[in-house]
VEXVOLO-871616 format. One line per 4 residues: number of its first residue (from 1); for each residue x, y, z of C-alpha. Coordinates in steps of 0.5 Angstrom, whole numbers, plus 500, padded with zeros to 3 digits. Example, Ala and Ser with C-alpha at 12.3 -4.5 7.8 and 13.67 -1.06 7.14 Angstrom:
BEGIN
1) 525,491,516  527,498,514 .
***
This chain:
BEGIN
1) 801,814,850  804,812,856  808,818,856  801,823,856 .
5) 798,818,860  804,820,866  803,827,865  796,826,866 .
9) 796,822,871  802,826,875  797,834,874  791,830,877 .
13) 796,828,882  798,835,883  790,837,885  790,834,890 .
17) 792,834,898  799,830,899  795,828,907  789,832,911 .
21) 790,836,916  786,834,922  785,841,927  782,840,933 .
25) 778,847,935  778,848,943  772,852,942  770,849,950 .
29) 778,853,952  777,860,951  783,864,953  786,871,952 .
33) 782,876,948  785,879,942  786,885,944  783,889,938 .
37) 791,894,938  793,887,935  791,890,928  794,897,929 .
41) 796,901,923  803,905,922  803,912,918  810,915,918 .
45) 812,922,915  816,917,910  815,918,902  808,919,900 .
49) 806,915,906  802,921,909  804,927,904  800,925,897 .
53) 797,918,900  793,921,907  794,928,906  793,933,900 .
57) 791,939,904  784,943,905  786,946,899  787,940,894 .
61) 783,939,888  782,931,890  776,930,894  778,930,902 .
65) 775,933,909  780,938,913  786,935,908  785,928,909 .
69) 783,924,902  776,922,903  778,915,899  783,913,903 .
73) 780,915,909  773,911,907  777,905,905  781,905,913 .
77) 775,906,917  773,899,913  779,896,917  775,898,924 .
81) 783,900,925  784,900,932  790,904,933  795,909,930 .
85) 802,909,932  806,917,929  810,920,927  815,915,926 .
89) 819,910,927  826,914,925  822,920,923  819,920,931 .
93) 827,922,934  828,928,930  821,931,930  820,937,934 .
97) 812,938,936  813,945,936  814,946,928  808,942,927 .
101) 802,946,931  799,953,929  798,956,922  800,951,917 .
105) 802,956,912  808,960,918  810,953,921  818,951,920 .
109) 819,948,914  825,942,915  829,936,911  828,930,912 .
113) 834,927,914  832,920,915  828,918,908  830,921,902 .
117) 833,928,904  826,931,902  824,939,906  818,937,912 .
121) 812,942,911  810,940,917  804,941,915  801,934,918 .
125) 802,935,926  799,934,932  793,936,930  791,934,924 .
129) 794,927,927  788,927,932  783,930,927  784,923,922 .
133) 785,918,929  777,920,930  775,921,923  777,913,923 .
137) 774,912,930  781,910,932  786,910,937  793,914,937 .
141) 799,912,939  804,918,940  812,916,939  816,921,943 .
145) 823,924,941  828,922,946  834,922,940  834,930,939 .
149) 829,931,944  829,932,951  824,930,957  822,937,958 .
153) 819,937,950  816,931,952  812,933,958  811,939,954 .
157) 808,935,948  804,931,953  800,937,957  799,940,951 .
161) 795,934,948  792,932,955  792,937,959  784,940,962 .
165) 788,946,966  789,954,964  795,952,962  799,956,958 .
169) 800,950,953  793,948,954  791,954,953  795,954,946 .
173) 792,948,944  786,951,946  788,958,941  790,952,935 .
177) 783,949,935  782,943,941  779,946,947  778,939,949 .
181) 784,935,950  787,930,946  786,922,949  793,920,947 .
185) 793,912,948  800,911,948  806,915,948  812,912,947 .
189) 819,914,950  824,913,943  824,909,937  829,903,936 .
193) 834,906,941  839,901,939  839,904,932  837,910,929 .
197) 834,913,935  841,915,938  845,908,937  844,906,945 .
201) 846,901,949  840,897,953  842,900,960  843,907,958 .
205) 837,907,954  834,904,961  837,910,965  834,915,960 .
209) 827,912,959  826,912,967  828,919,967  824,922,962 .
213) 818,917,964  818,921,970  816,927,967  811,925,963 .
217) 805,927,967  798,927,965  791,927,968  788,921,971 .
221) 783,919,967  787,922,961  794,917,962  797,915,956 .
225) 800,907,956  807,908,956  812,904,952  819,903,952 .
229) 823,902,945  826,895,945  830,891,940  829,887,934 .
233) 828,879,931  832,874,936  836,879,940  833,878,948 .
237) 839,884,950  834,889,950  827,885,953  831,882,958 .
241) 834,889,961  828,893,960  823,888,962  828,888,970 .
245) 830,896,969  824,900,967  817,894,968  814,898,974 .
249) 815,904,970  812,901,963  806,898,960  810,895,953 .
253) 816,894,952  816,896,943  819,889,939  821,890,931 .
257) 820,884,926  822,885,918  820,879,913  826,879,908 .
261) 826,874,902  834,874,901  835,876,909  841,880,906 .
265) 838,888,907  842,889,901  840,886,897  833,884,899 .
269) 828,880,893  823,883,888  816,885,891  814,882,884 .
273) 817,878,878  819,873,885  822,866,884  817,860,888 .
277) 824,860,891  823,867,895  816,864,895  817,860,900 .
281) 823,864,904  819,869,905  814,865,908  819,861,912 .
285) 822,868,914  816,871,917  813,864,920  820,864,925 .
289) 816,871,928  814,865,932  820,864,935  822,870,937 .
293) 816,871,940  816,865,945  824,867,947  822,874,948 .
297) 816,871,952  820,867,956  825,872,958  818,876,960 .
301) 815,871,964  821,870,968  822,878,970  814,880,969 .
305) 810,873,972  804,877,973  804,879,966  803,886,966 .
309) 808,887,960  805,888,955  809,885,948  808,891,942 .
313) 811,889,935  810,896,934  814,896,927  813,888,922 .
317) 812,887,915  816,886,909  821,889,907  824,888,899 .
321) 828,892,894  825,899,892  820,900,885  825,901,880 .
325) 825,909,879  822,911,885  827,914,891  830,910,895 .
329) 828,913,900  821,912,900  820,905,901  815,904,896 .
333) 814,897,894  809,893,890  804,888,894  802,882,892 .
337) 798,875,894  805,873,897  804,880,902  797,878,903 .
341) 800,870,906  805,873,909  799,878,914  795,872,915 .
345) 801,868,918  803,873,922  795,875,925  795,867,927 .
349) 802,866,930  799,874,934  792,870,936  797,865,939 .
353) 800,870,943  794,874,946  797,874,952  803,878,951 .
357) 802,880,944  797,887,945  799,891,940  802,890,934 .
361) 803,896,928  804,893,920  809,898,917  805,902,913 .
365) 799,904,912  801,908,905  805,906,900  811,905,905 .
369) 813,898,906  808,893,907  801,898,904  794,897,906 .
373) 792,903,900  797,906,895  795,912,891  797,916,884 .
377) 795,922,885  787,922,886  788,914,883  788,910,889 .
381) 788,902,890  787,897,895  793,892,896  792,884,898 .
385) 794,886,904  788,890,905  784,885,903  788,880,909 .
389) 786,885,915  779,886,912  777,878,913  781,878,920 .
393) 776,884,923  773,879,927  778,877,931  779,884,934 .
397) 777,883,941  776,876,939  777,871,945  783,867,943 .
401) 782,859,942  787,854,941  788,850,935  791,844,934 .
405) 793,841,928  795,834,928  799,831,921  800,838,918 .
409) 804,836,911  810,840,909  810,844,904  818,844,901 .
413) 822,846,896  830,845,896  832,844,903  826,850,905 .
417) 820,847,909  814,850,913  808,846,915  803,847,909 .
421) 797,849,914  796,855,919  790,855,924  788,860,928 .
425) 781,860,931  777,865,936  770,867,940  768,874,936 .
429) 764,880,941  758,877,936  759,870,940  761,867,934 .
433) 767,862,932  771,865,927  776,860,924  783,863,920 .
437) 786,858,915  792,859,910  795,855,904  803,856,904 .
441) 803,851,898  803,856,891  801,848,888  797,844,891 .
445) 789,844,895  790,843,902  785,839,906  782,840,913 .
449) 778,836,917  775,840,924  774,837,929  770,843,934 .
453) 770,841,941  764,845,946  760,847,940  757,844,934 .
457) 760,846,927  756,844,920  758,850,916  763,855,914 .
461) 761,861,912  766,866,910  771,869,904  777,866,900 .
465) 784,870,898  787,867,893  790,869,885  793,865,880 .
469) 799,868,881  804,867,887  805,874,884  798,877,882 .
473) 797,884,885  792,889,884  794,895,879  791,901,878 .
477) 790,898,870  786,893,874  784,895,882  780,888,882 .
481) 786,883,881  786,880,887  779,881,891  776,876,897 .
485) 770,871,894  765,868,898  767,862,901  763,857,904 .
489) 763,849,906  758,844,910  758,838,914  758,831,910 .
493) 756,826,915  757,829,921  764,831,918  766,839,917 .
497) 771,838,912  774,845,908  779,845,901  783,850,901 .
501) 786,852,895  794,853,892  797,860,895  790,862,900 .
505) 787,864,906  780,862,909  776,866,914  770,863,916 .
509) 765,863,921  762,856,923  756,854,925  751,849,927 .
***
């Protein structure tokens, strides 16, 4: 008796917070807008990312509207997605544009070198890249050649995107289709330089992207930003070179974060079937973006105290093992409530940073990495991750606001630790105030009193993301797995208080 007494004792124990966290919301302090380009998206001609997920071509039983399917493109415009960077990532240094423009059924047919050795119809080029960033209402974020191209084939790219001349290739675009040009929002000069985009030095590349950026012309009003490819995780080598050689010349400098349960990239952790152990070093990996960001940000504000640089966390996700039997090449990875977390802390520690932080592009849209969508031949899916960016659509030009949260319990396991509650809060285009909470802990409730100062706060009125599982995932057997539910909470004696459950995240609107 003694012992199930204890037992019971201990489980009613575990349903309760171990402390509240007291945030302080500033609601009277609004600081940097979110740019919207924070919630970018990435398609790269990687796996079935573009081919077979977005693209099955006008011919293609599977219902779709010039080539693109119409499922998925209906489930992006939900995002409100802002941005489309393409068509790499590695893809992007041996893409010539040329091979992608005119009749499809006459266009080169080549190997993709970088993922999976497969042939390239180029059947998705210029063209029907703008026609799905305007079916989406999105932007485009074009990334140039410098790896196998040179800086004639990137102006030539870009007065053939932009150009409003008789130019013969704006004339040639005019014959493939677009008499008007093309609003190219950003060009990037090469990708991961320091890798597979040519295996350069930060100094060299800095002499390559002011030459080739000298020759990337456009009208005034059709200008593109221009970003330059910088380095990855805690190395500042690149930020600190080309943040002093190229910032007149440049708009962003480019930055990639890969979340990695194992921190070994050969052998990287399971996408599902994981232990509470890569529970929690997935989320302790991802959360040290923080960090990066504020070396990265120190090294800015010393070469560009003007902040004109913009920060671009151009590629960010997480990175496991492939699915058993798929090509290795393709990156297909399932996507669980751990992936839905992990984006929920990336968005708060990017709402903290909207200074610098203008545009950052989760890896990928389509079975590729982490997925907003995955597809099966005319099946598709949304992922949790999905889920996390349709809840945080409110903060997309949002006016950040600082949060505090004072006594902020550890979750821990072994001799890992993160804080068990992250926070982030912003004044909508709407006028409303949005506040943004996760639960790391796959255990345990987490309690959070707000404290909102400039406004009043009685009610919370939102949704909830959360799963039984720390690996609960949406199948095609069970689409529905993992979906947001309403959420709402009011005041109790003047006193704003929301329960947060195990493993969630919490977007809500406070009113008064």
């Amino acid at each position: 008796m003694k012992l199930l007494r204890a037992t019971i004792a201990l489980a009613a124990a575990c349903m309760l917070p171990a402390q509240a966290a007291n945030i302080i919301i500033q609601a009277d302090k609004p600081g940097a807008v979110i740019d919207k380009n924070v919630y970018g998206q990435f398609a790269e001609h990687l796996g079935a990312g573009i081919y077979g997920g977005m693209w099955v071509g006008p011919d293609s039983k599977i219902p779709n509207t010039r080539g693109w399917r119409k499922d998925v493109v209906g489930a992006l415009k939900e995002l409100h997605v802002p941005l489309v960077r393409w068509p790499g990532g590695c893809f992007a240094d041996e893409y010539h544009w040329r091979d992608g423009i005119g009749p499809r059924a006459k266009r080169p047919v080549g190997v993709n070198t970088n993922w999976g050795g497969v042939t390239e119809s180029n059947a998705v080029g210029t063209h029907e890249f703008f026609d799905l960033v305007e079916m989406l209402g999105a932007d485009a974020y074009v990334n140039g050649n410098l790896g196998t191209g040179s800086p004639r084939e990137m102006a030539e790219w870009l007065e053939y995107m932009t150009s409003d001349s008789k130019s013969t290739l704006a004339e040639l675009r005019r014959k493939n289709g677009h008499s008007k040009p093309f609003k190219v929002a950003f060009f990037a000069v090469g990708n991961e330089a320091w890798g597979c985009g040519g295996n350069m030095t930060p100094a060299y590349y800095a002499n390559l992207y002011r030459q080739s950026v000298s020759f990337l012309k456009a009208p005034p009003q059709l200008r593109p930003r221009f970003i330059a490819s910088g380095g990855n995780d805690s190395d500042t080598t690149w930020t600190e070179t080309l943040s002093r050689e190229v910032k007149n010349q440049a708009d962003a400098i480019s930055f990639h974060y890969y979340t990695i349960p194992t921190g070994n990239w050969e052998k990287k952790g399971a996408a599902v079937g994981f232990g509470e152990d890569q529970w929690i070093s997935t989320l302790a990996a991802t959360l040290r973006i923080d960090a990066s960001i504020r070396q990265h940000s120190a090294i800015l504000d010393k070469n560009d105290p003007e902040k004109k640089l913009g920060f671009a966390i151009d590629e960010w996700g997480t990175w496991y093992d492939v699915e058993p039997g798929t090509n290795p090449g393709f990156l297909y990875q399932d996507n669980t409530l751990r992936d839905a977390v992990v984006a929920a802390l990336n968005f708060n520690v990017f709402h903290a940073h909207a200074d610098r932080v203008r545009m950052t592009n989760i890896a990928q849209m389509v079975n590729v990495l982490q997925a907003m969508i995955l597809t099966d031949k005319d099946r598709m899916l949304l992922t949790p991750t999905y889920h996390a960016y349709r809840m945080y659509v409110p903060f997309q030009g949002a006016a950040s606001v600082p949060v505090a949260i004072d006594g902020n319990p550890a979750y821990k396991l072994g001799n890992v630790s993160v804080p068990q509650v992250s926070a982030s809060a912003g004044i909508g285009k709407d006028g409303k105030l949005y506040v943004a909470l996760v639960n790391t802990d796959p255990h345990h409730e987490a309690e959070a009193d707000l404290a909102v100062l400039g406004r009043g706060a009685a009610h919370a009125r939102g949704q909830l993301l959360t799963a039984a599982a720390m690996d609960a995932h949406n199948s095609f057997a069970a689409p529905r797995a993992v979906v947001p539910v309403p959420f709402s909470a009011d005041a109790q004696g003047g006193k704003l208080v929301l329960r947060l459950p195990a493993k969630s995240v919490i977007v809500a609107a406070l009113e008064e």
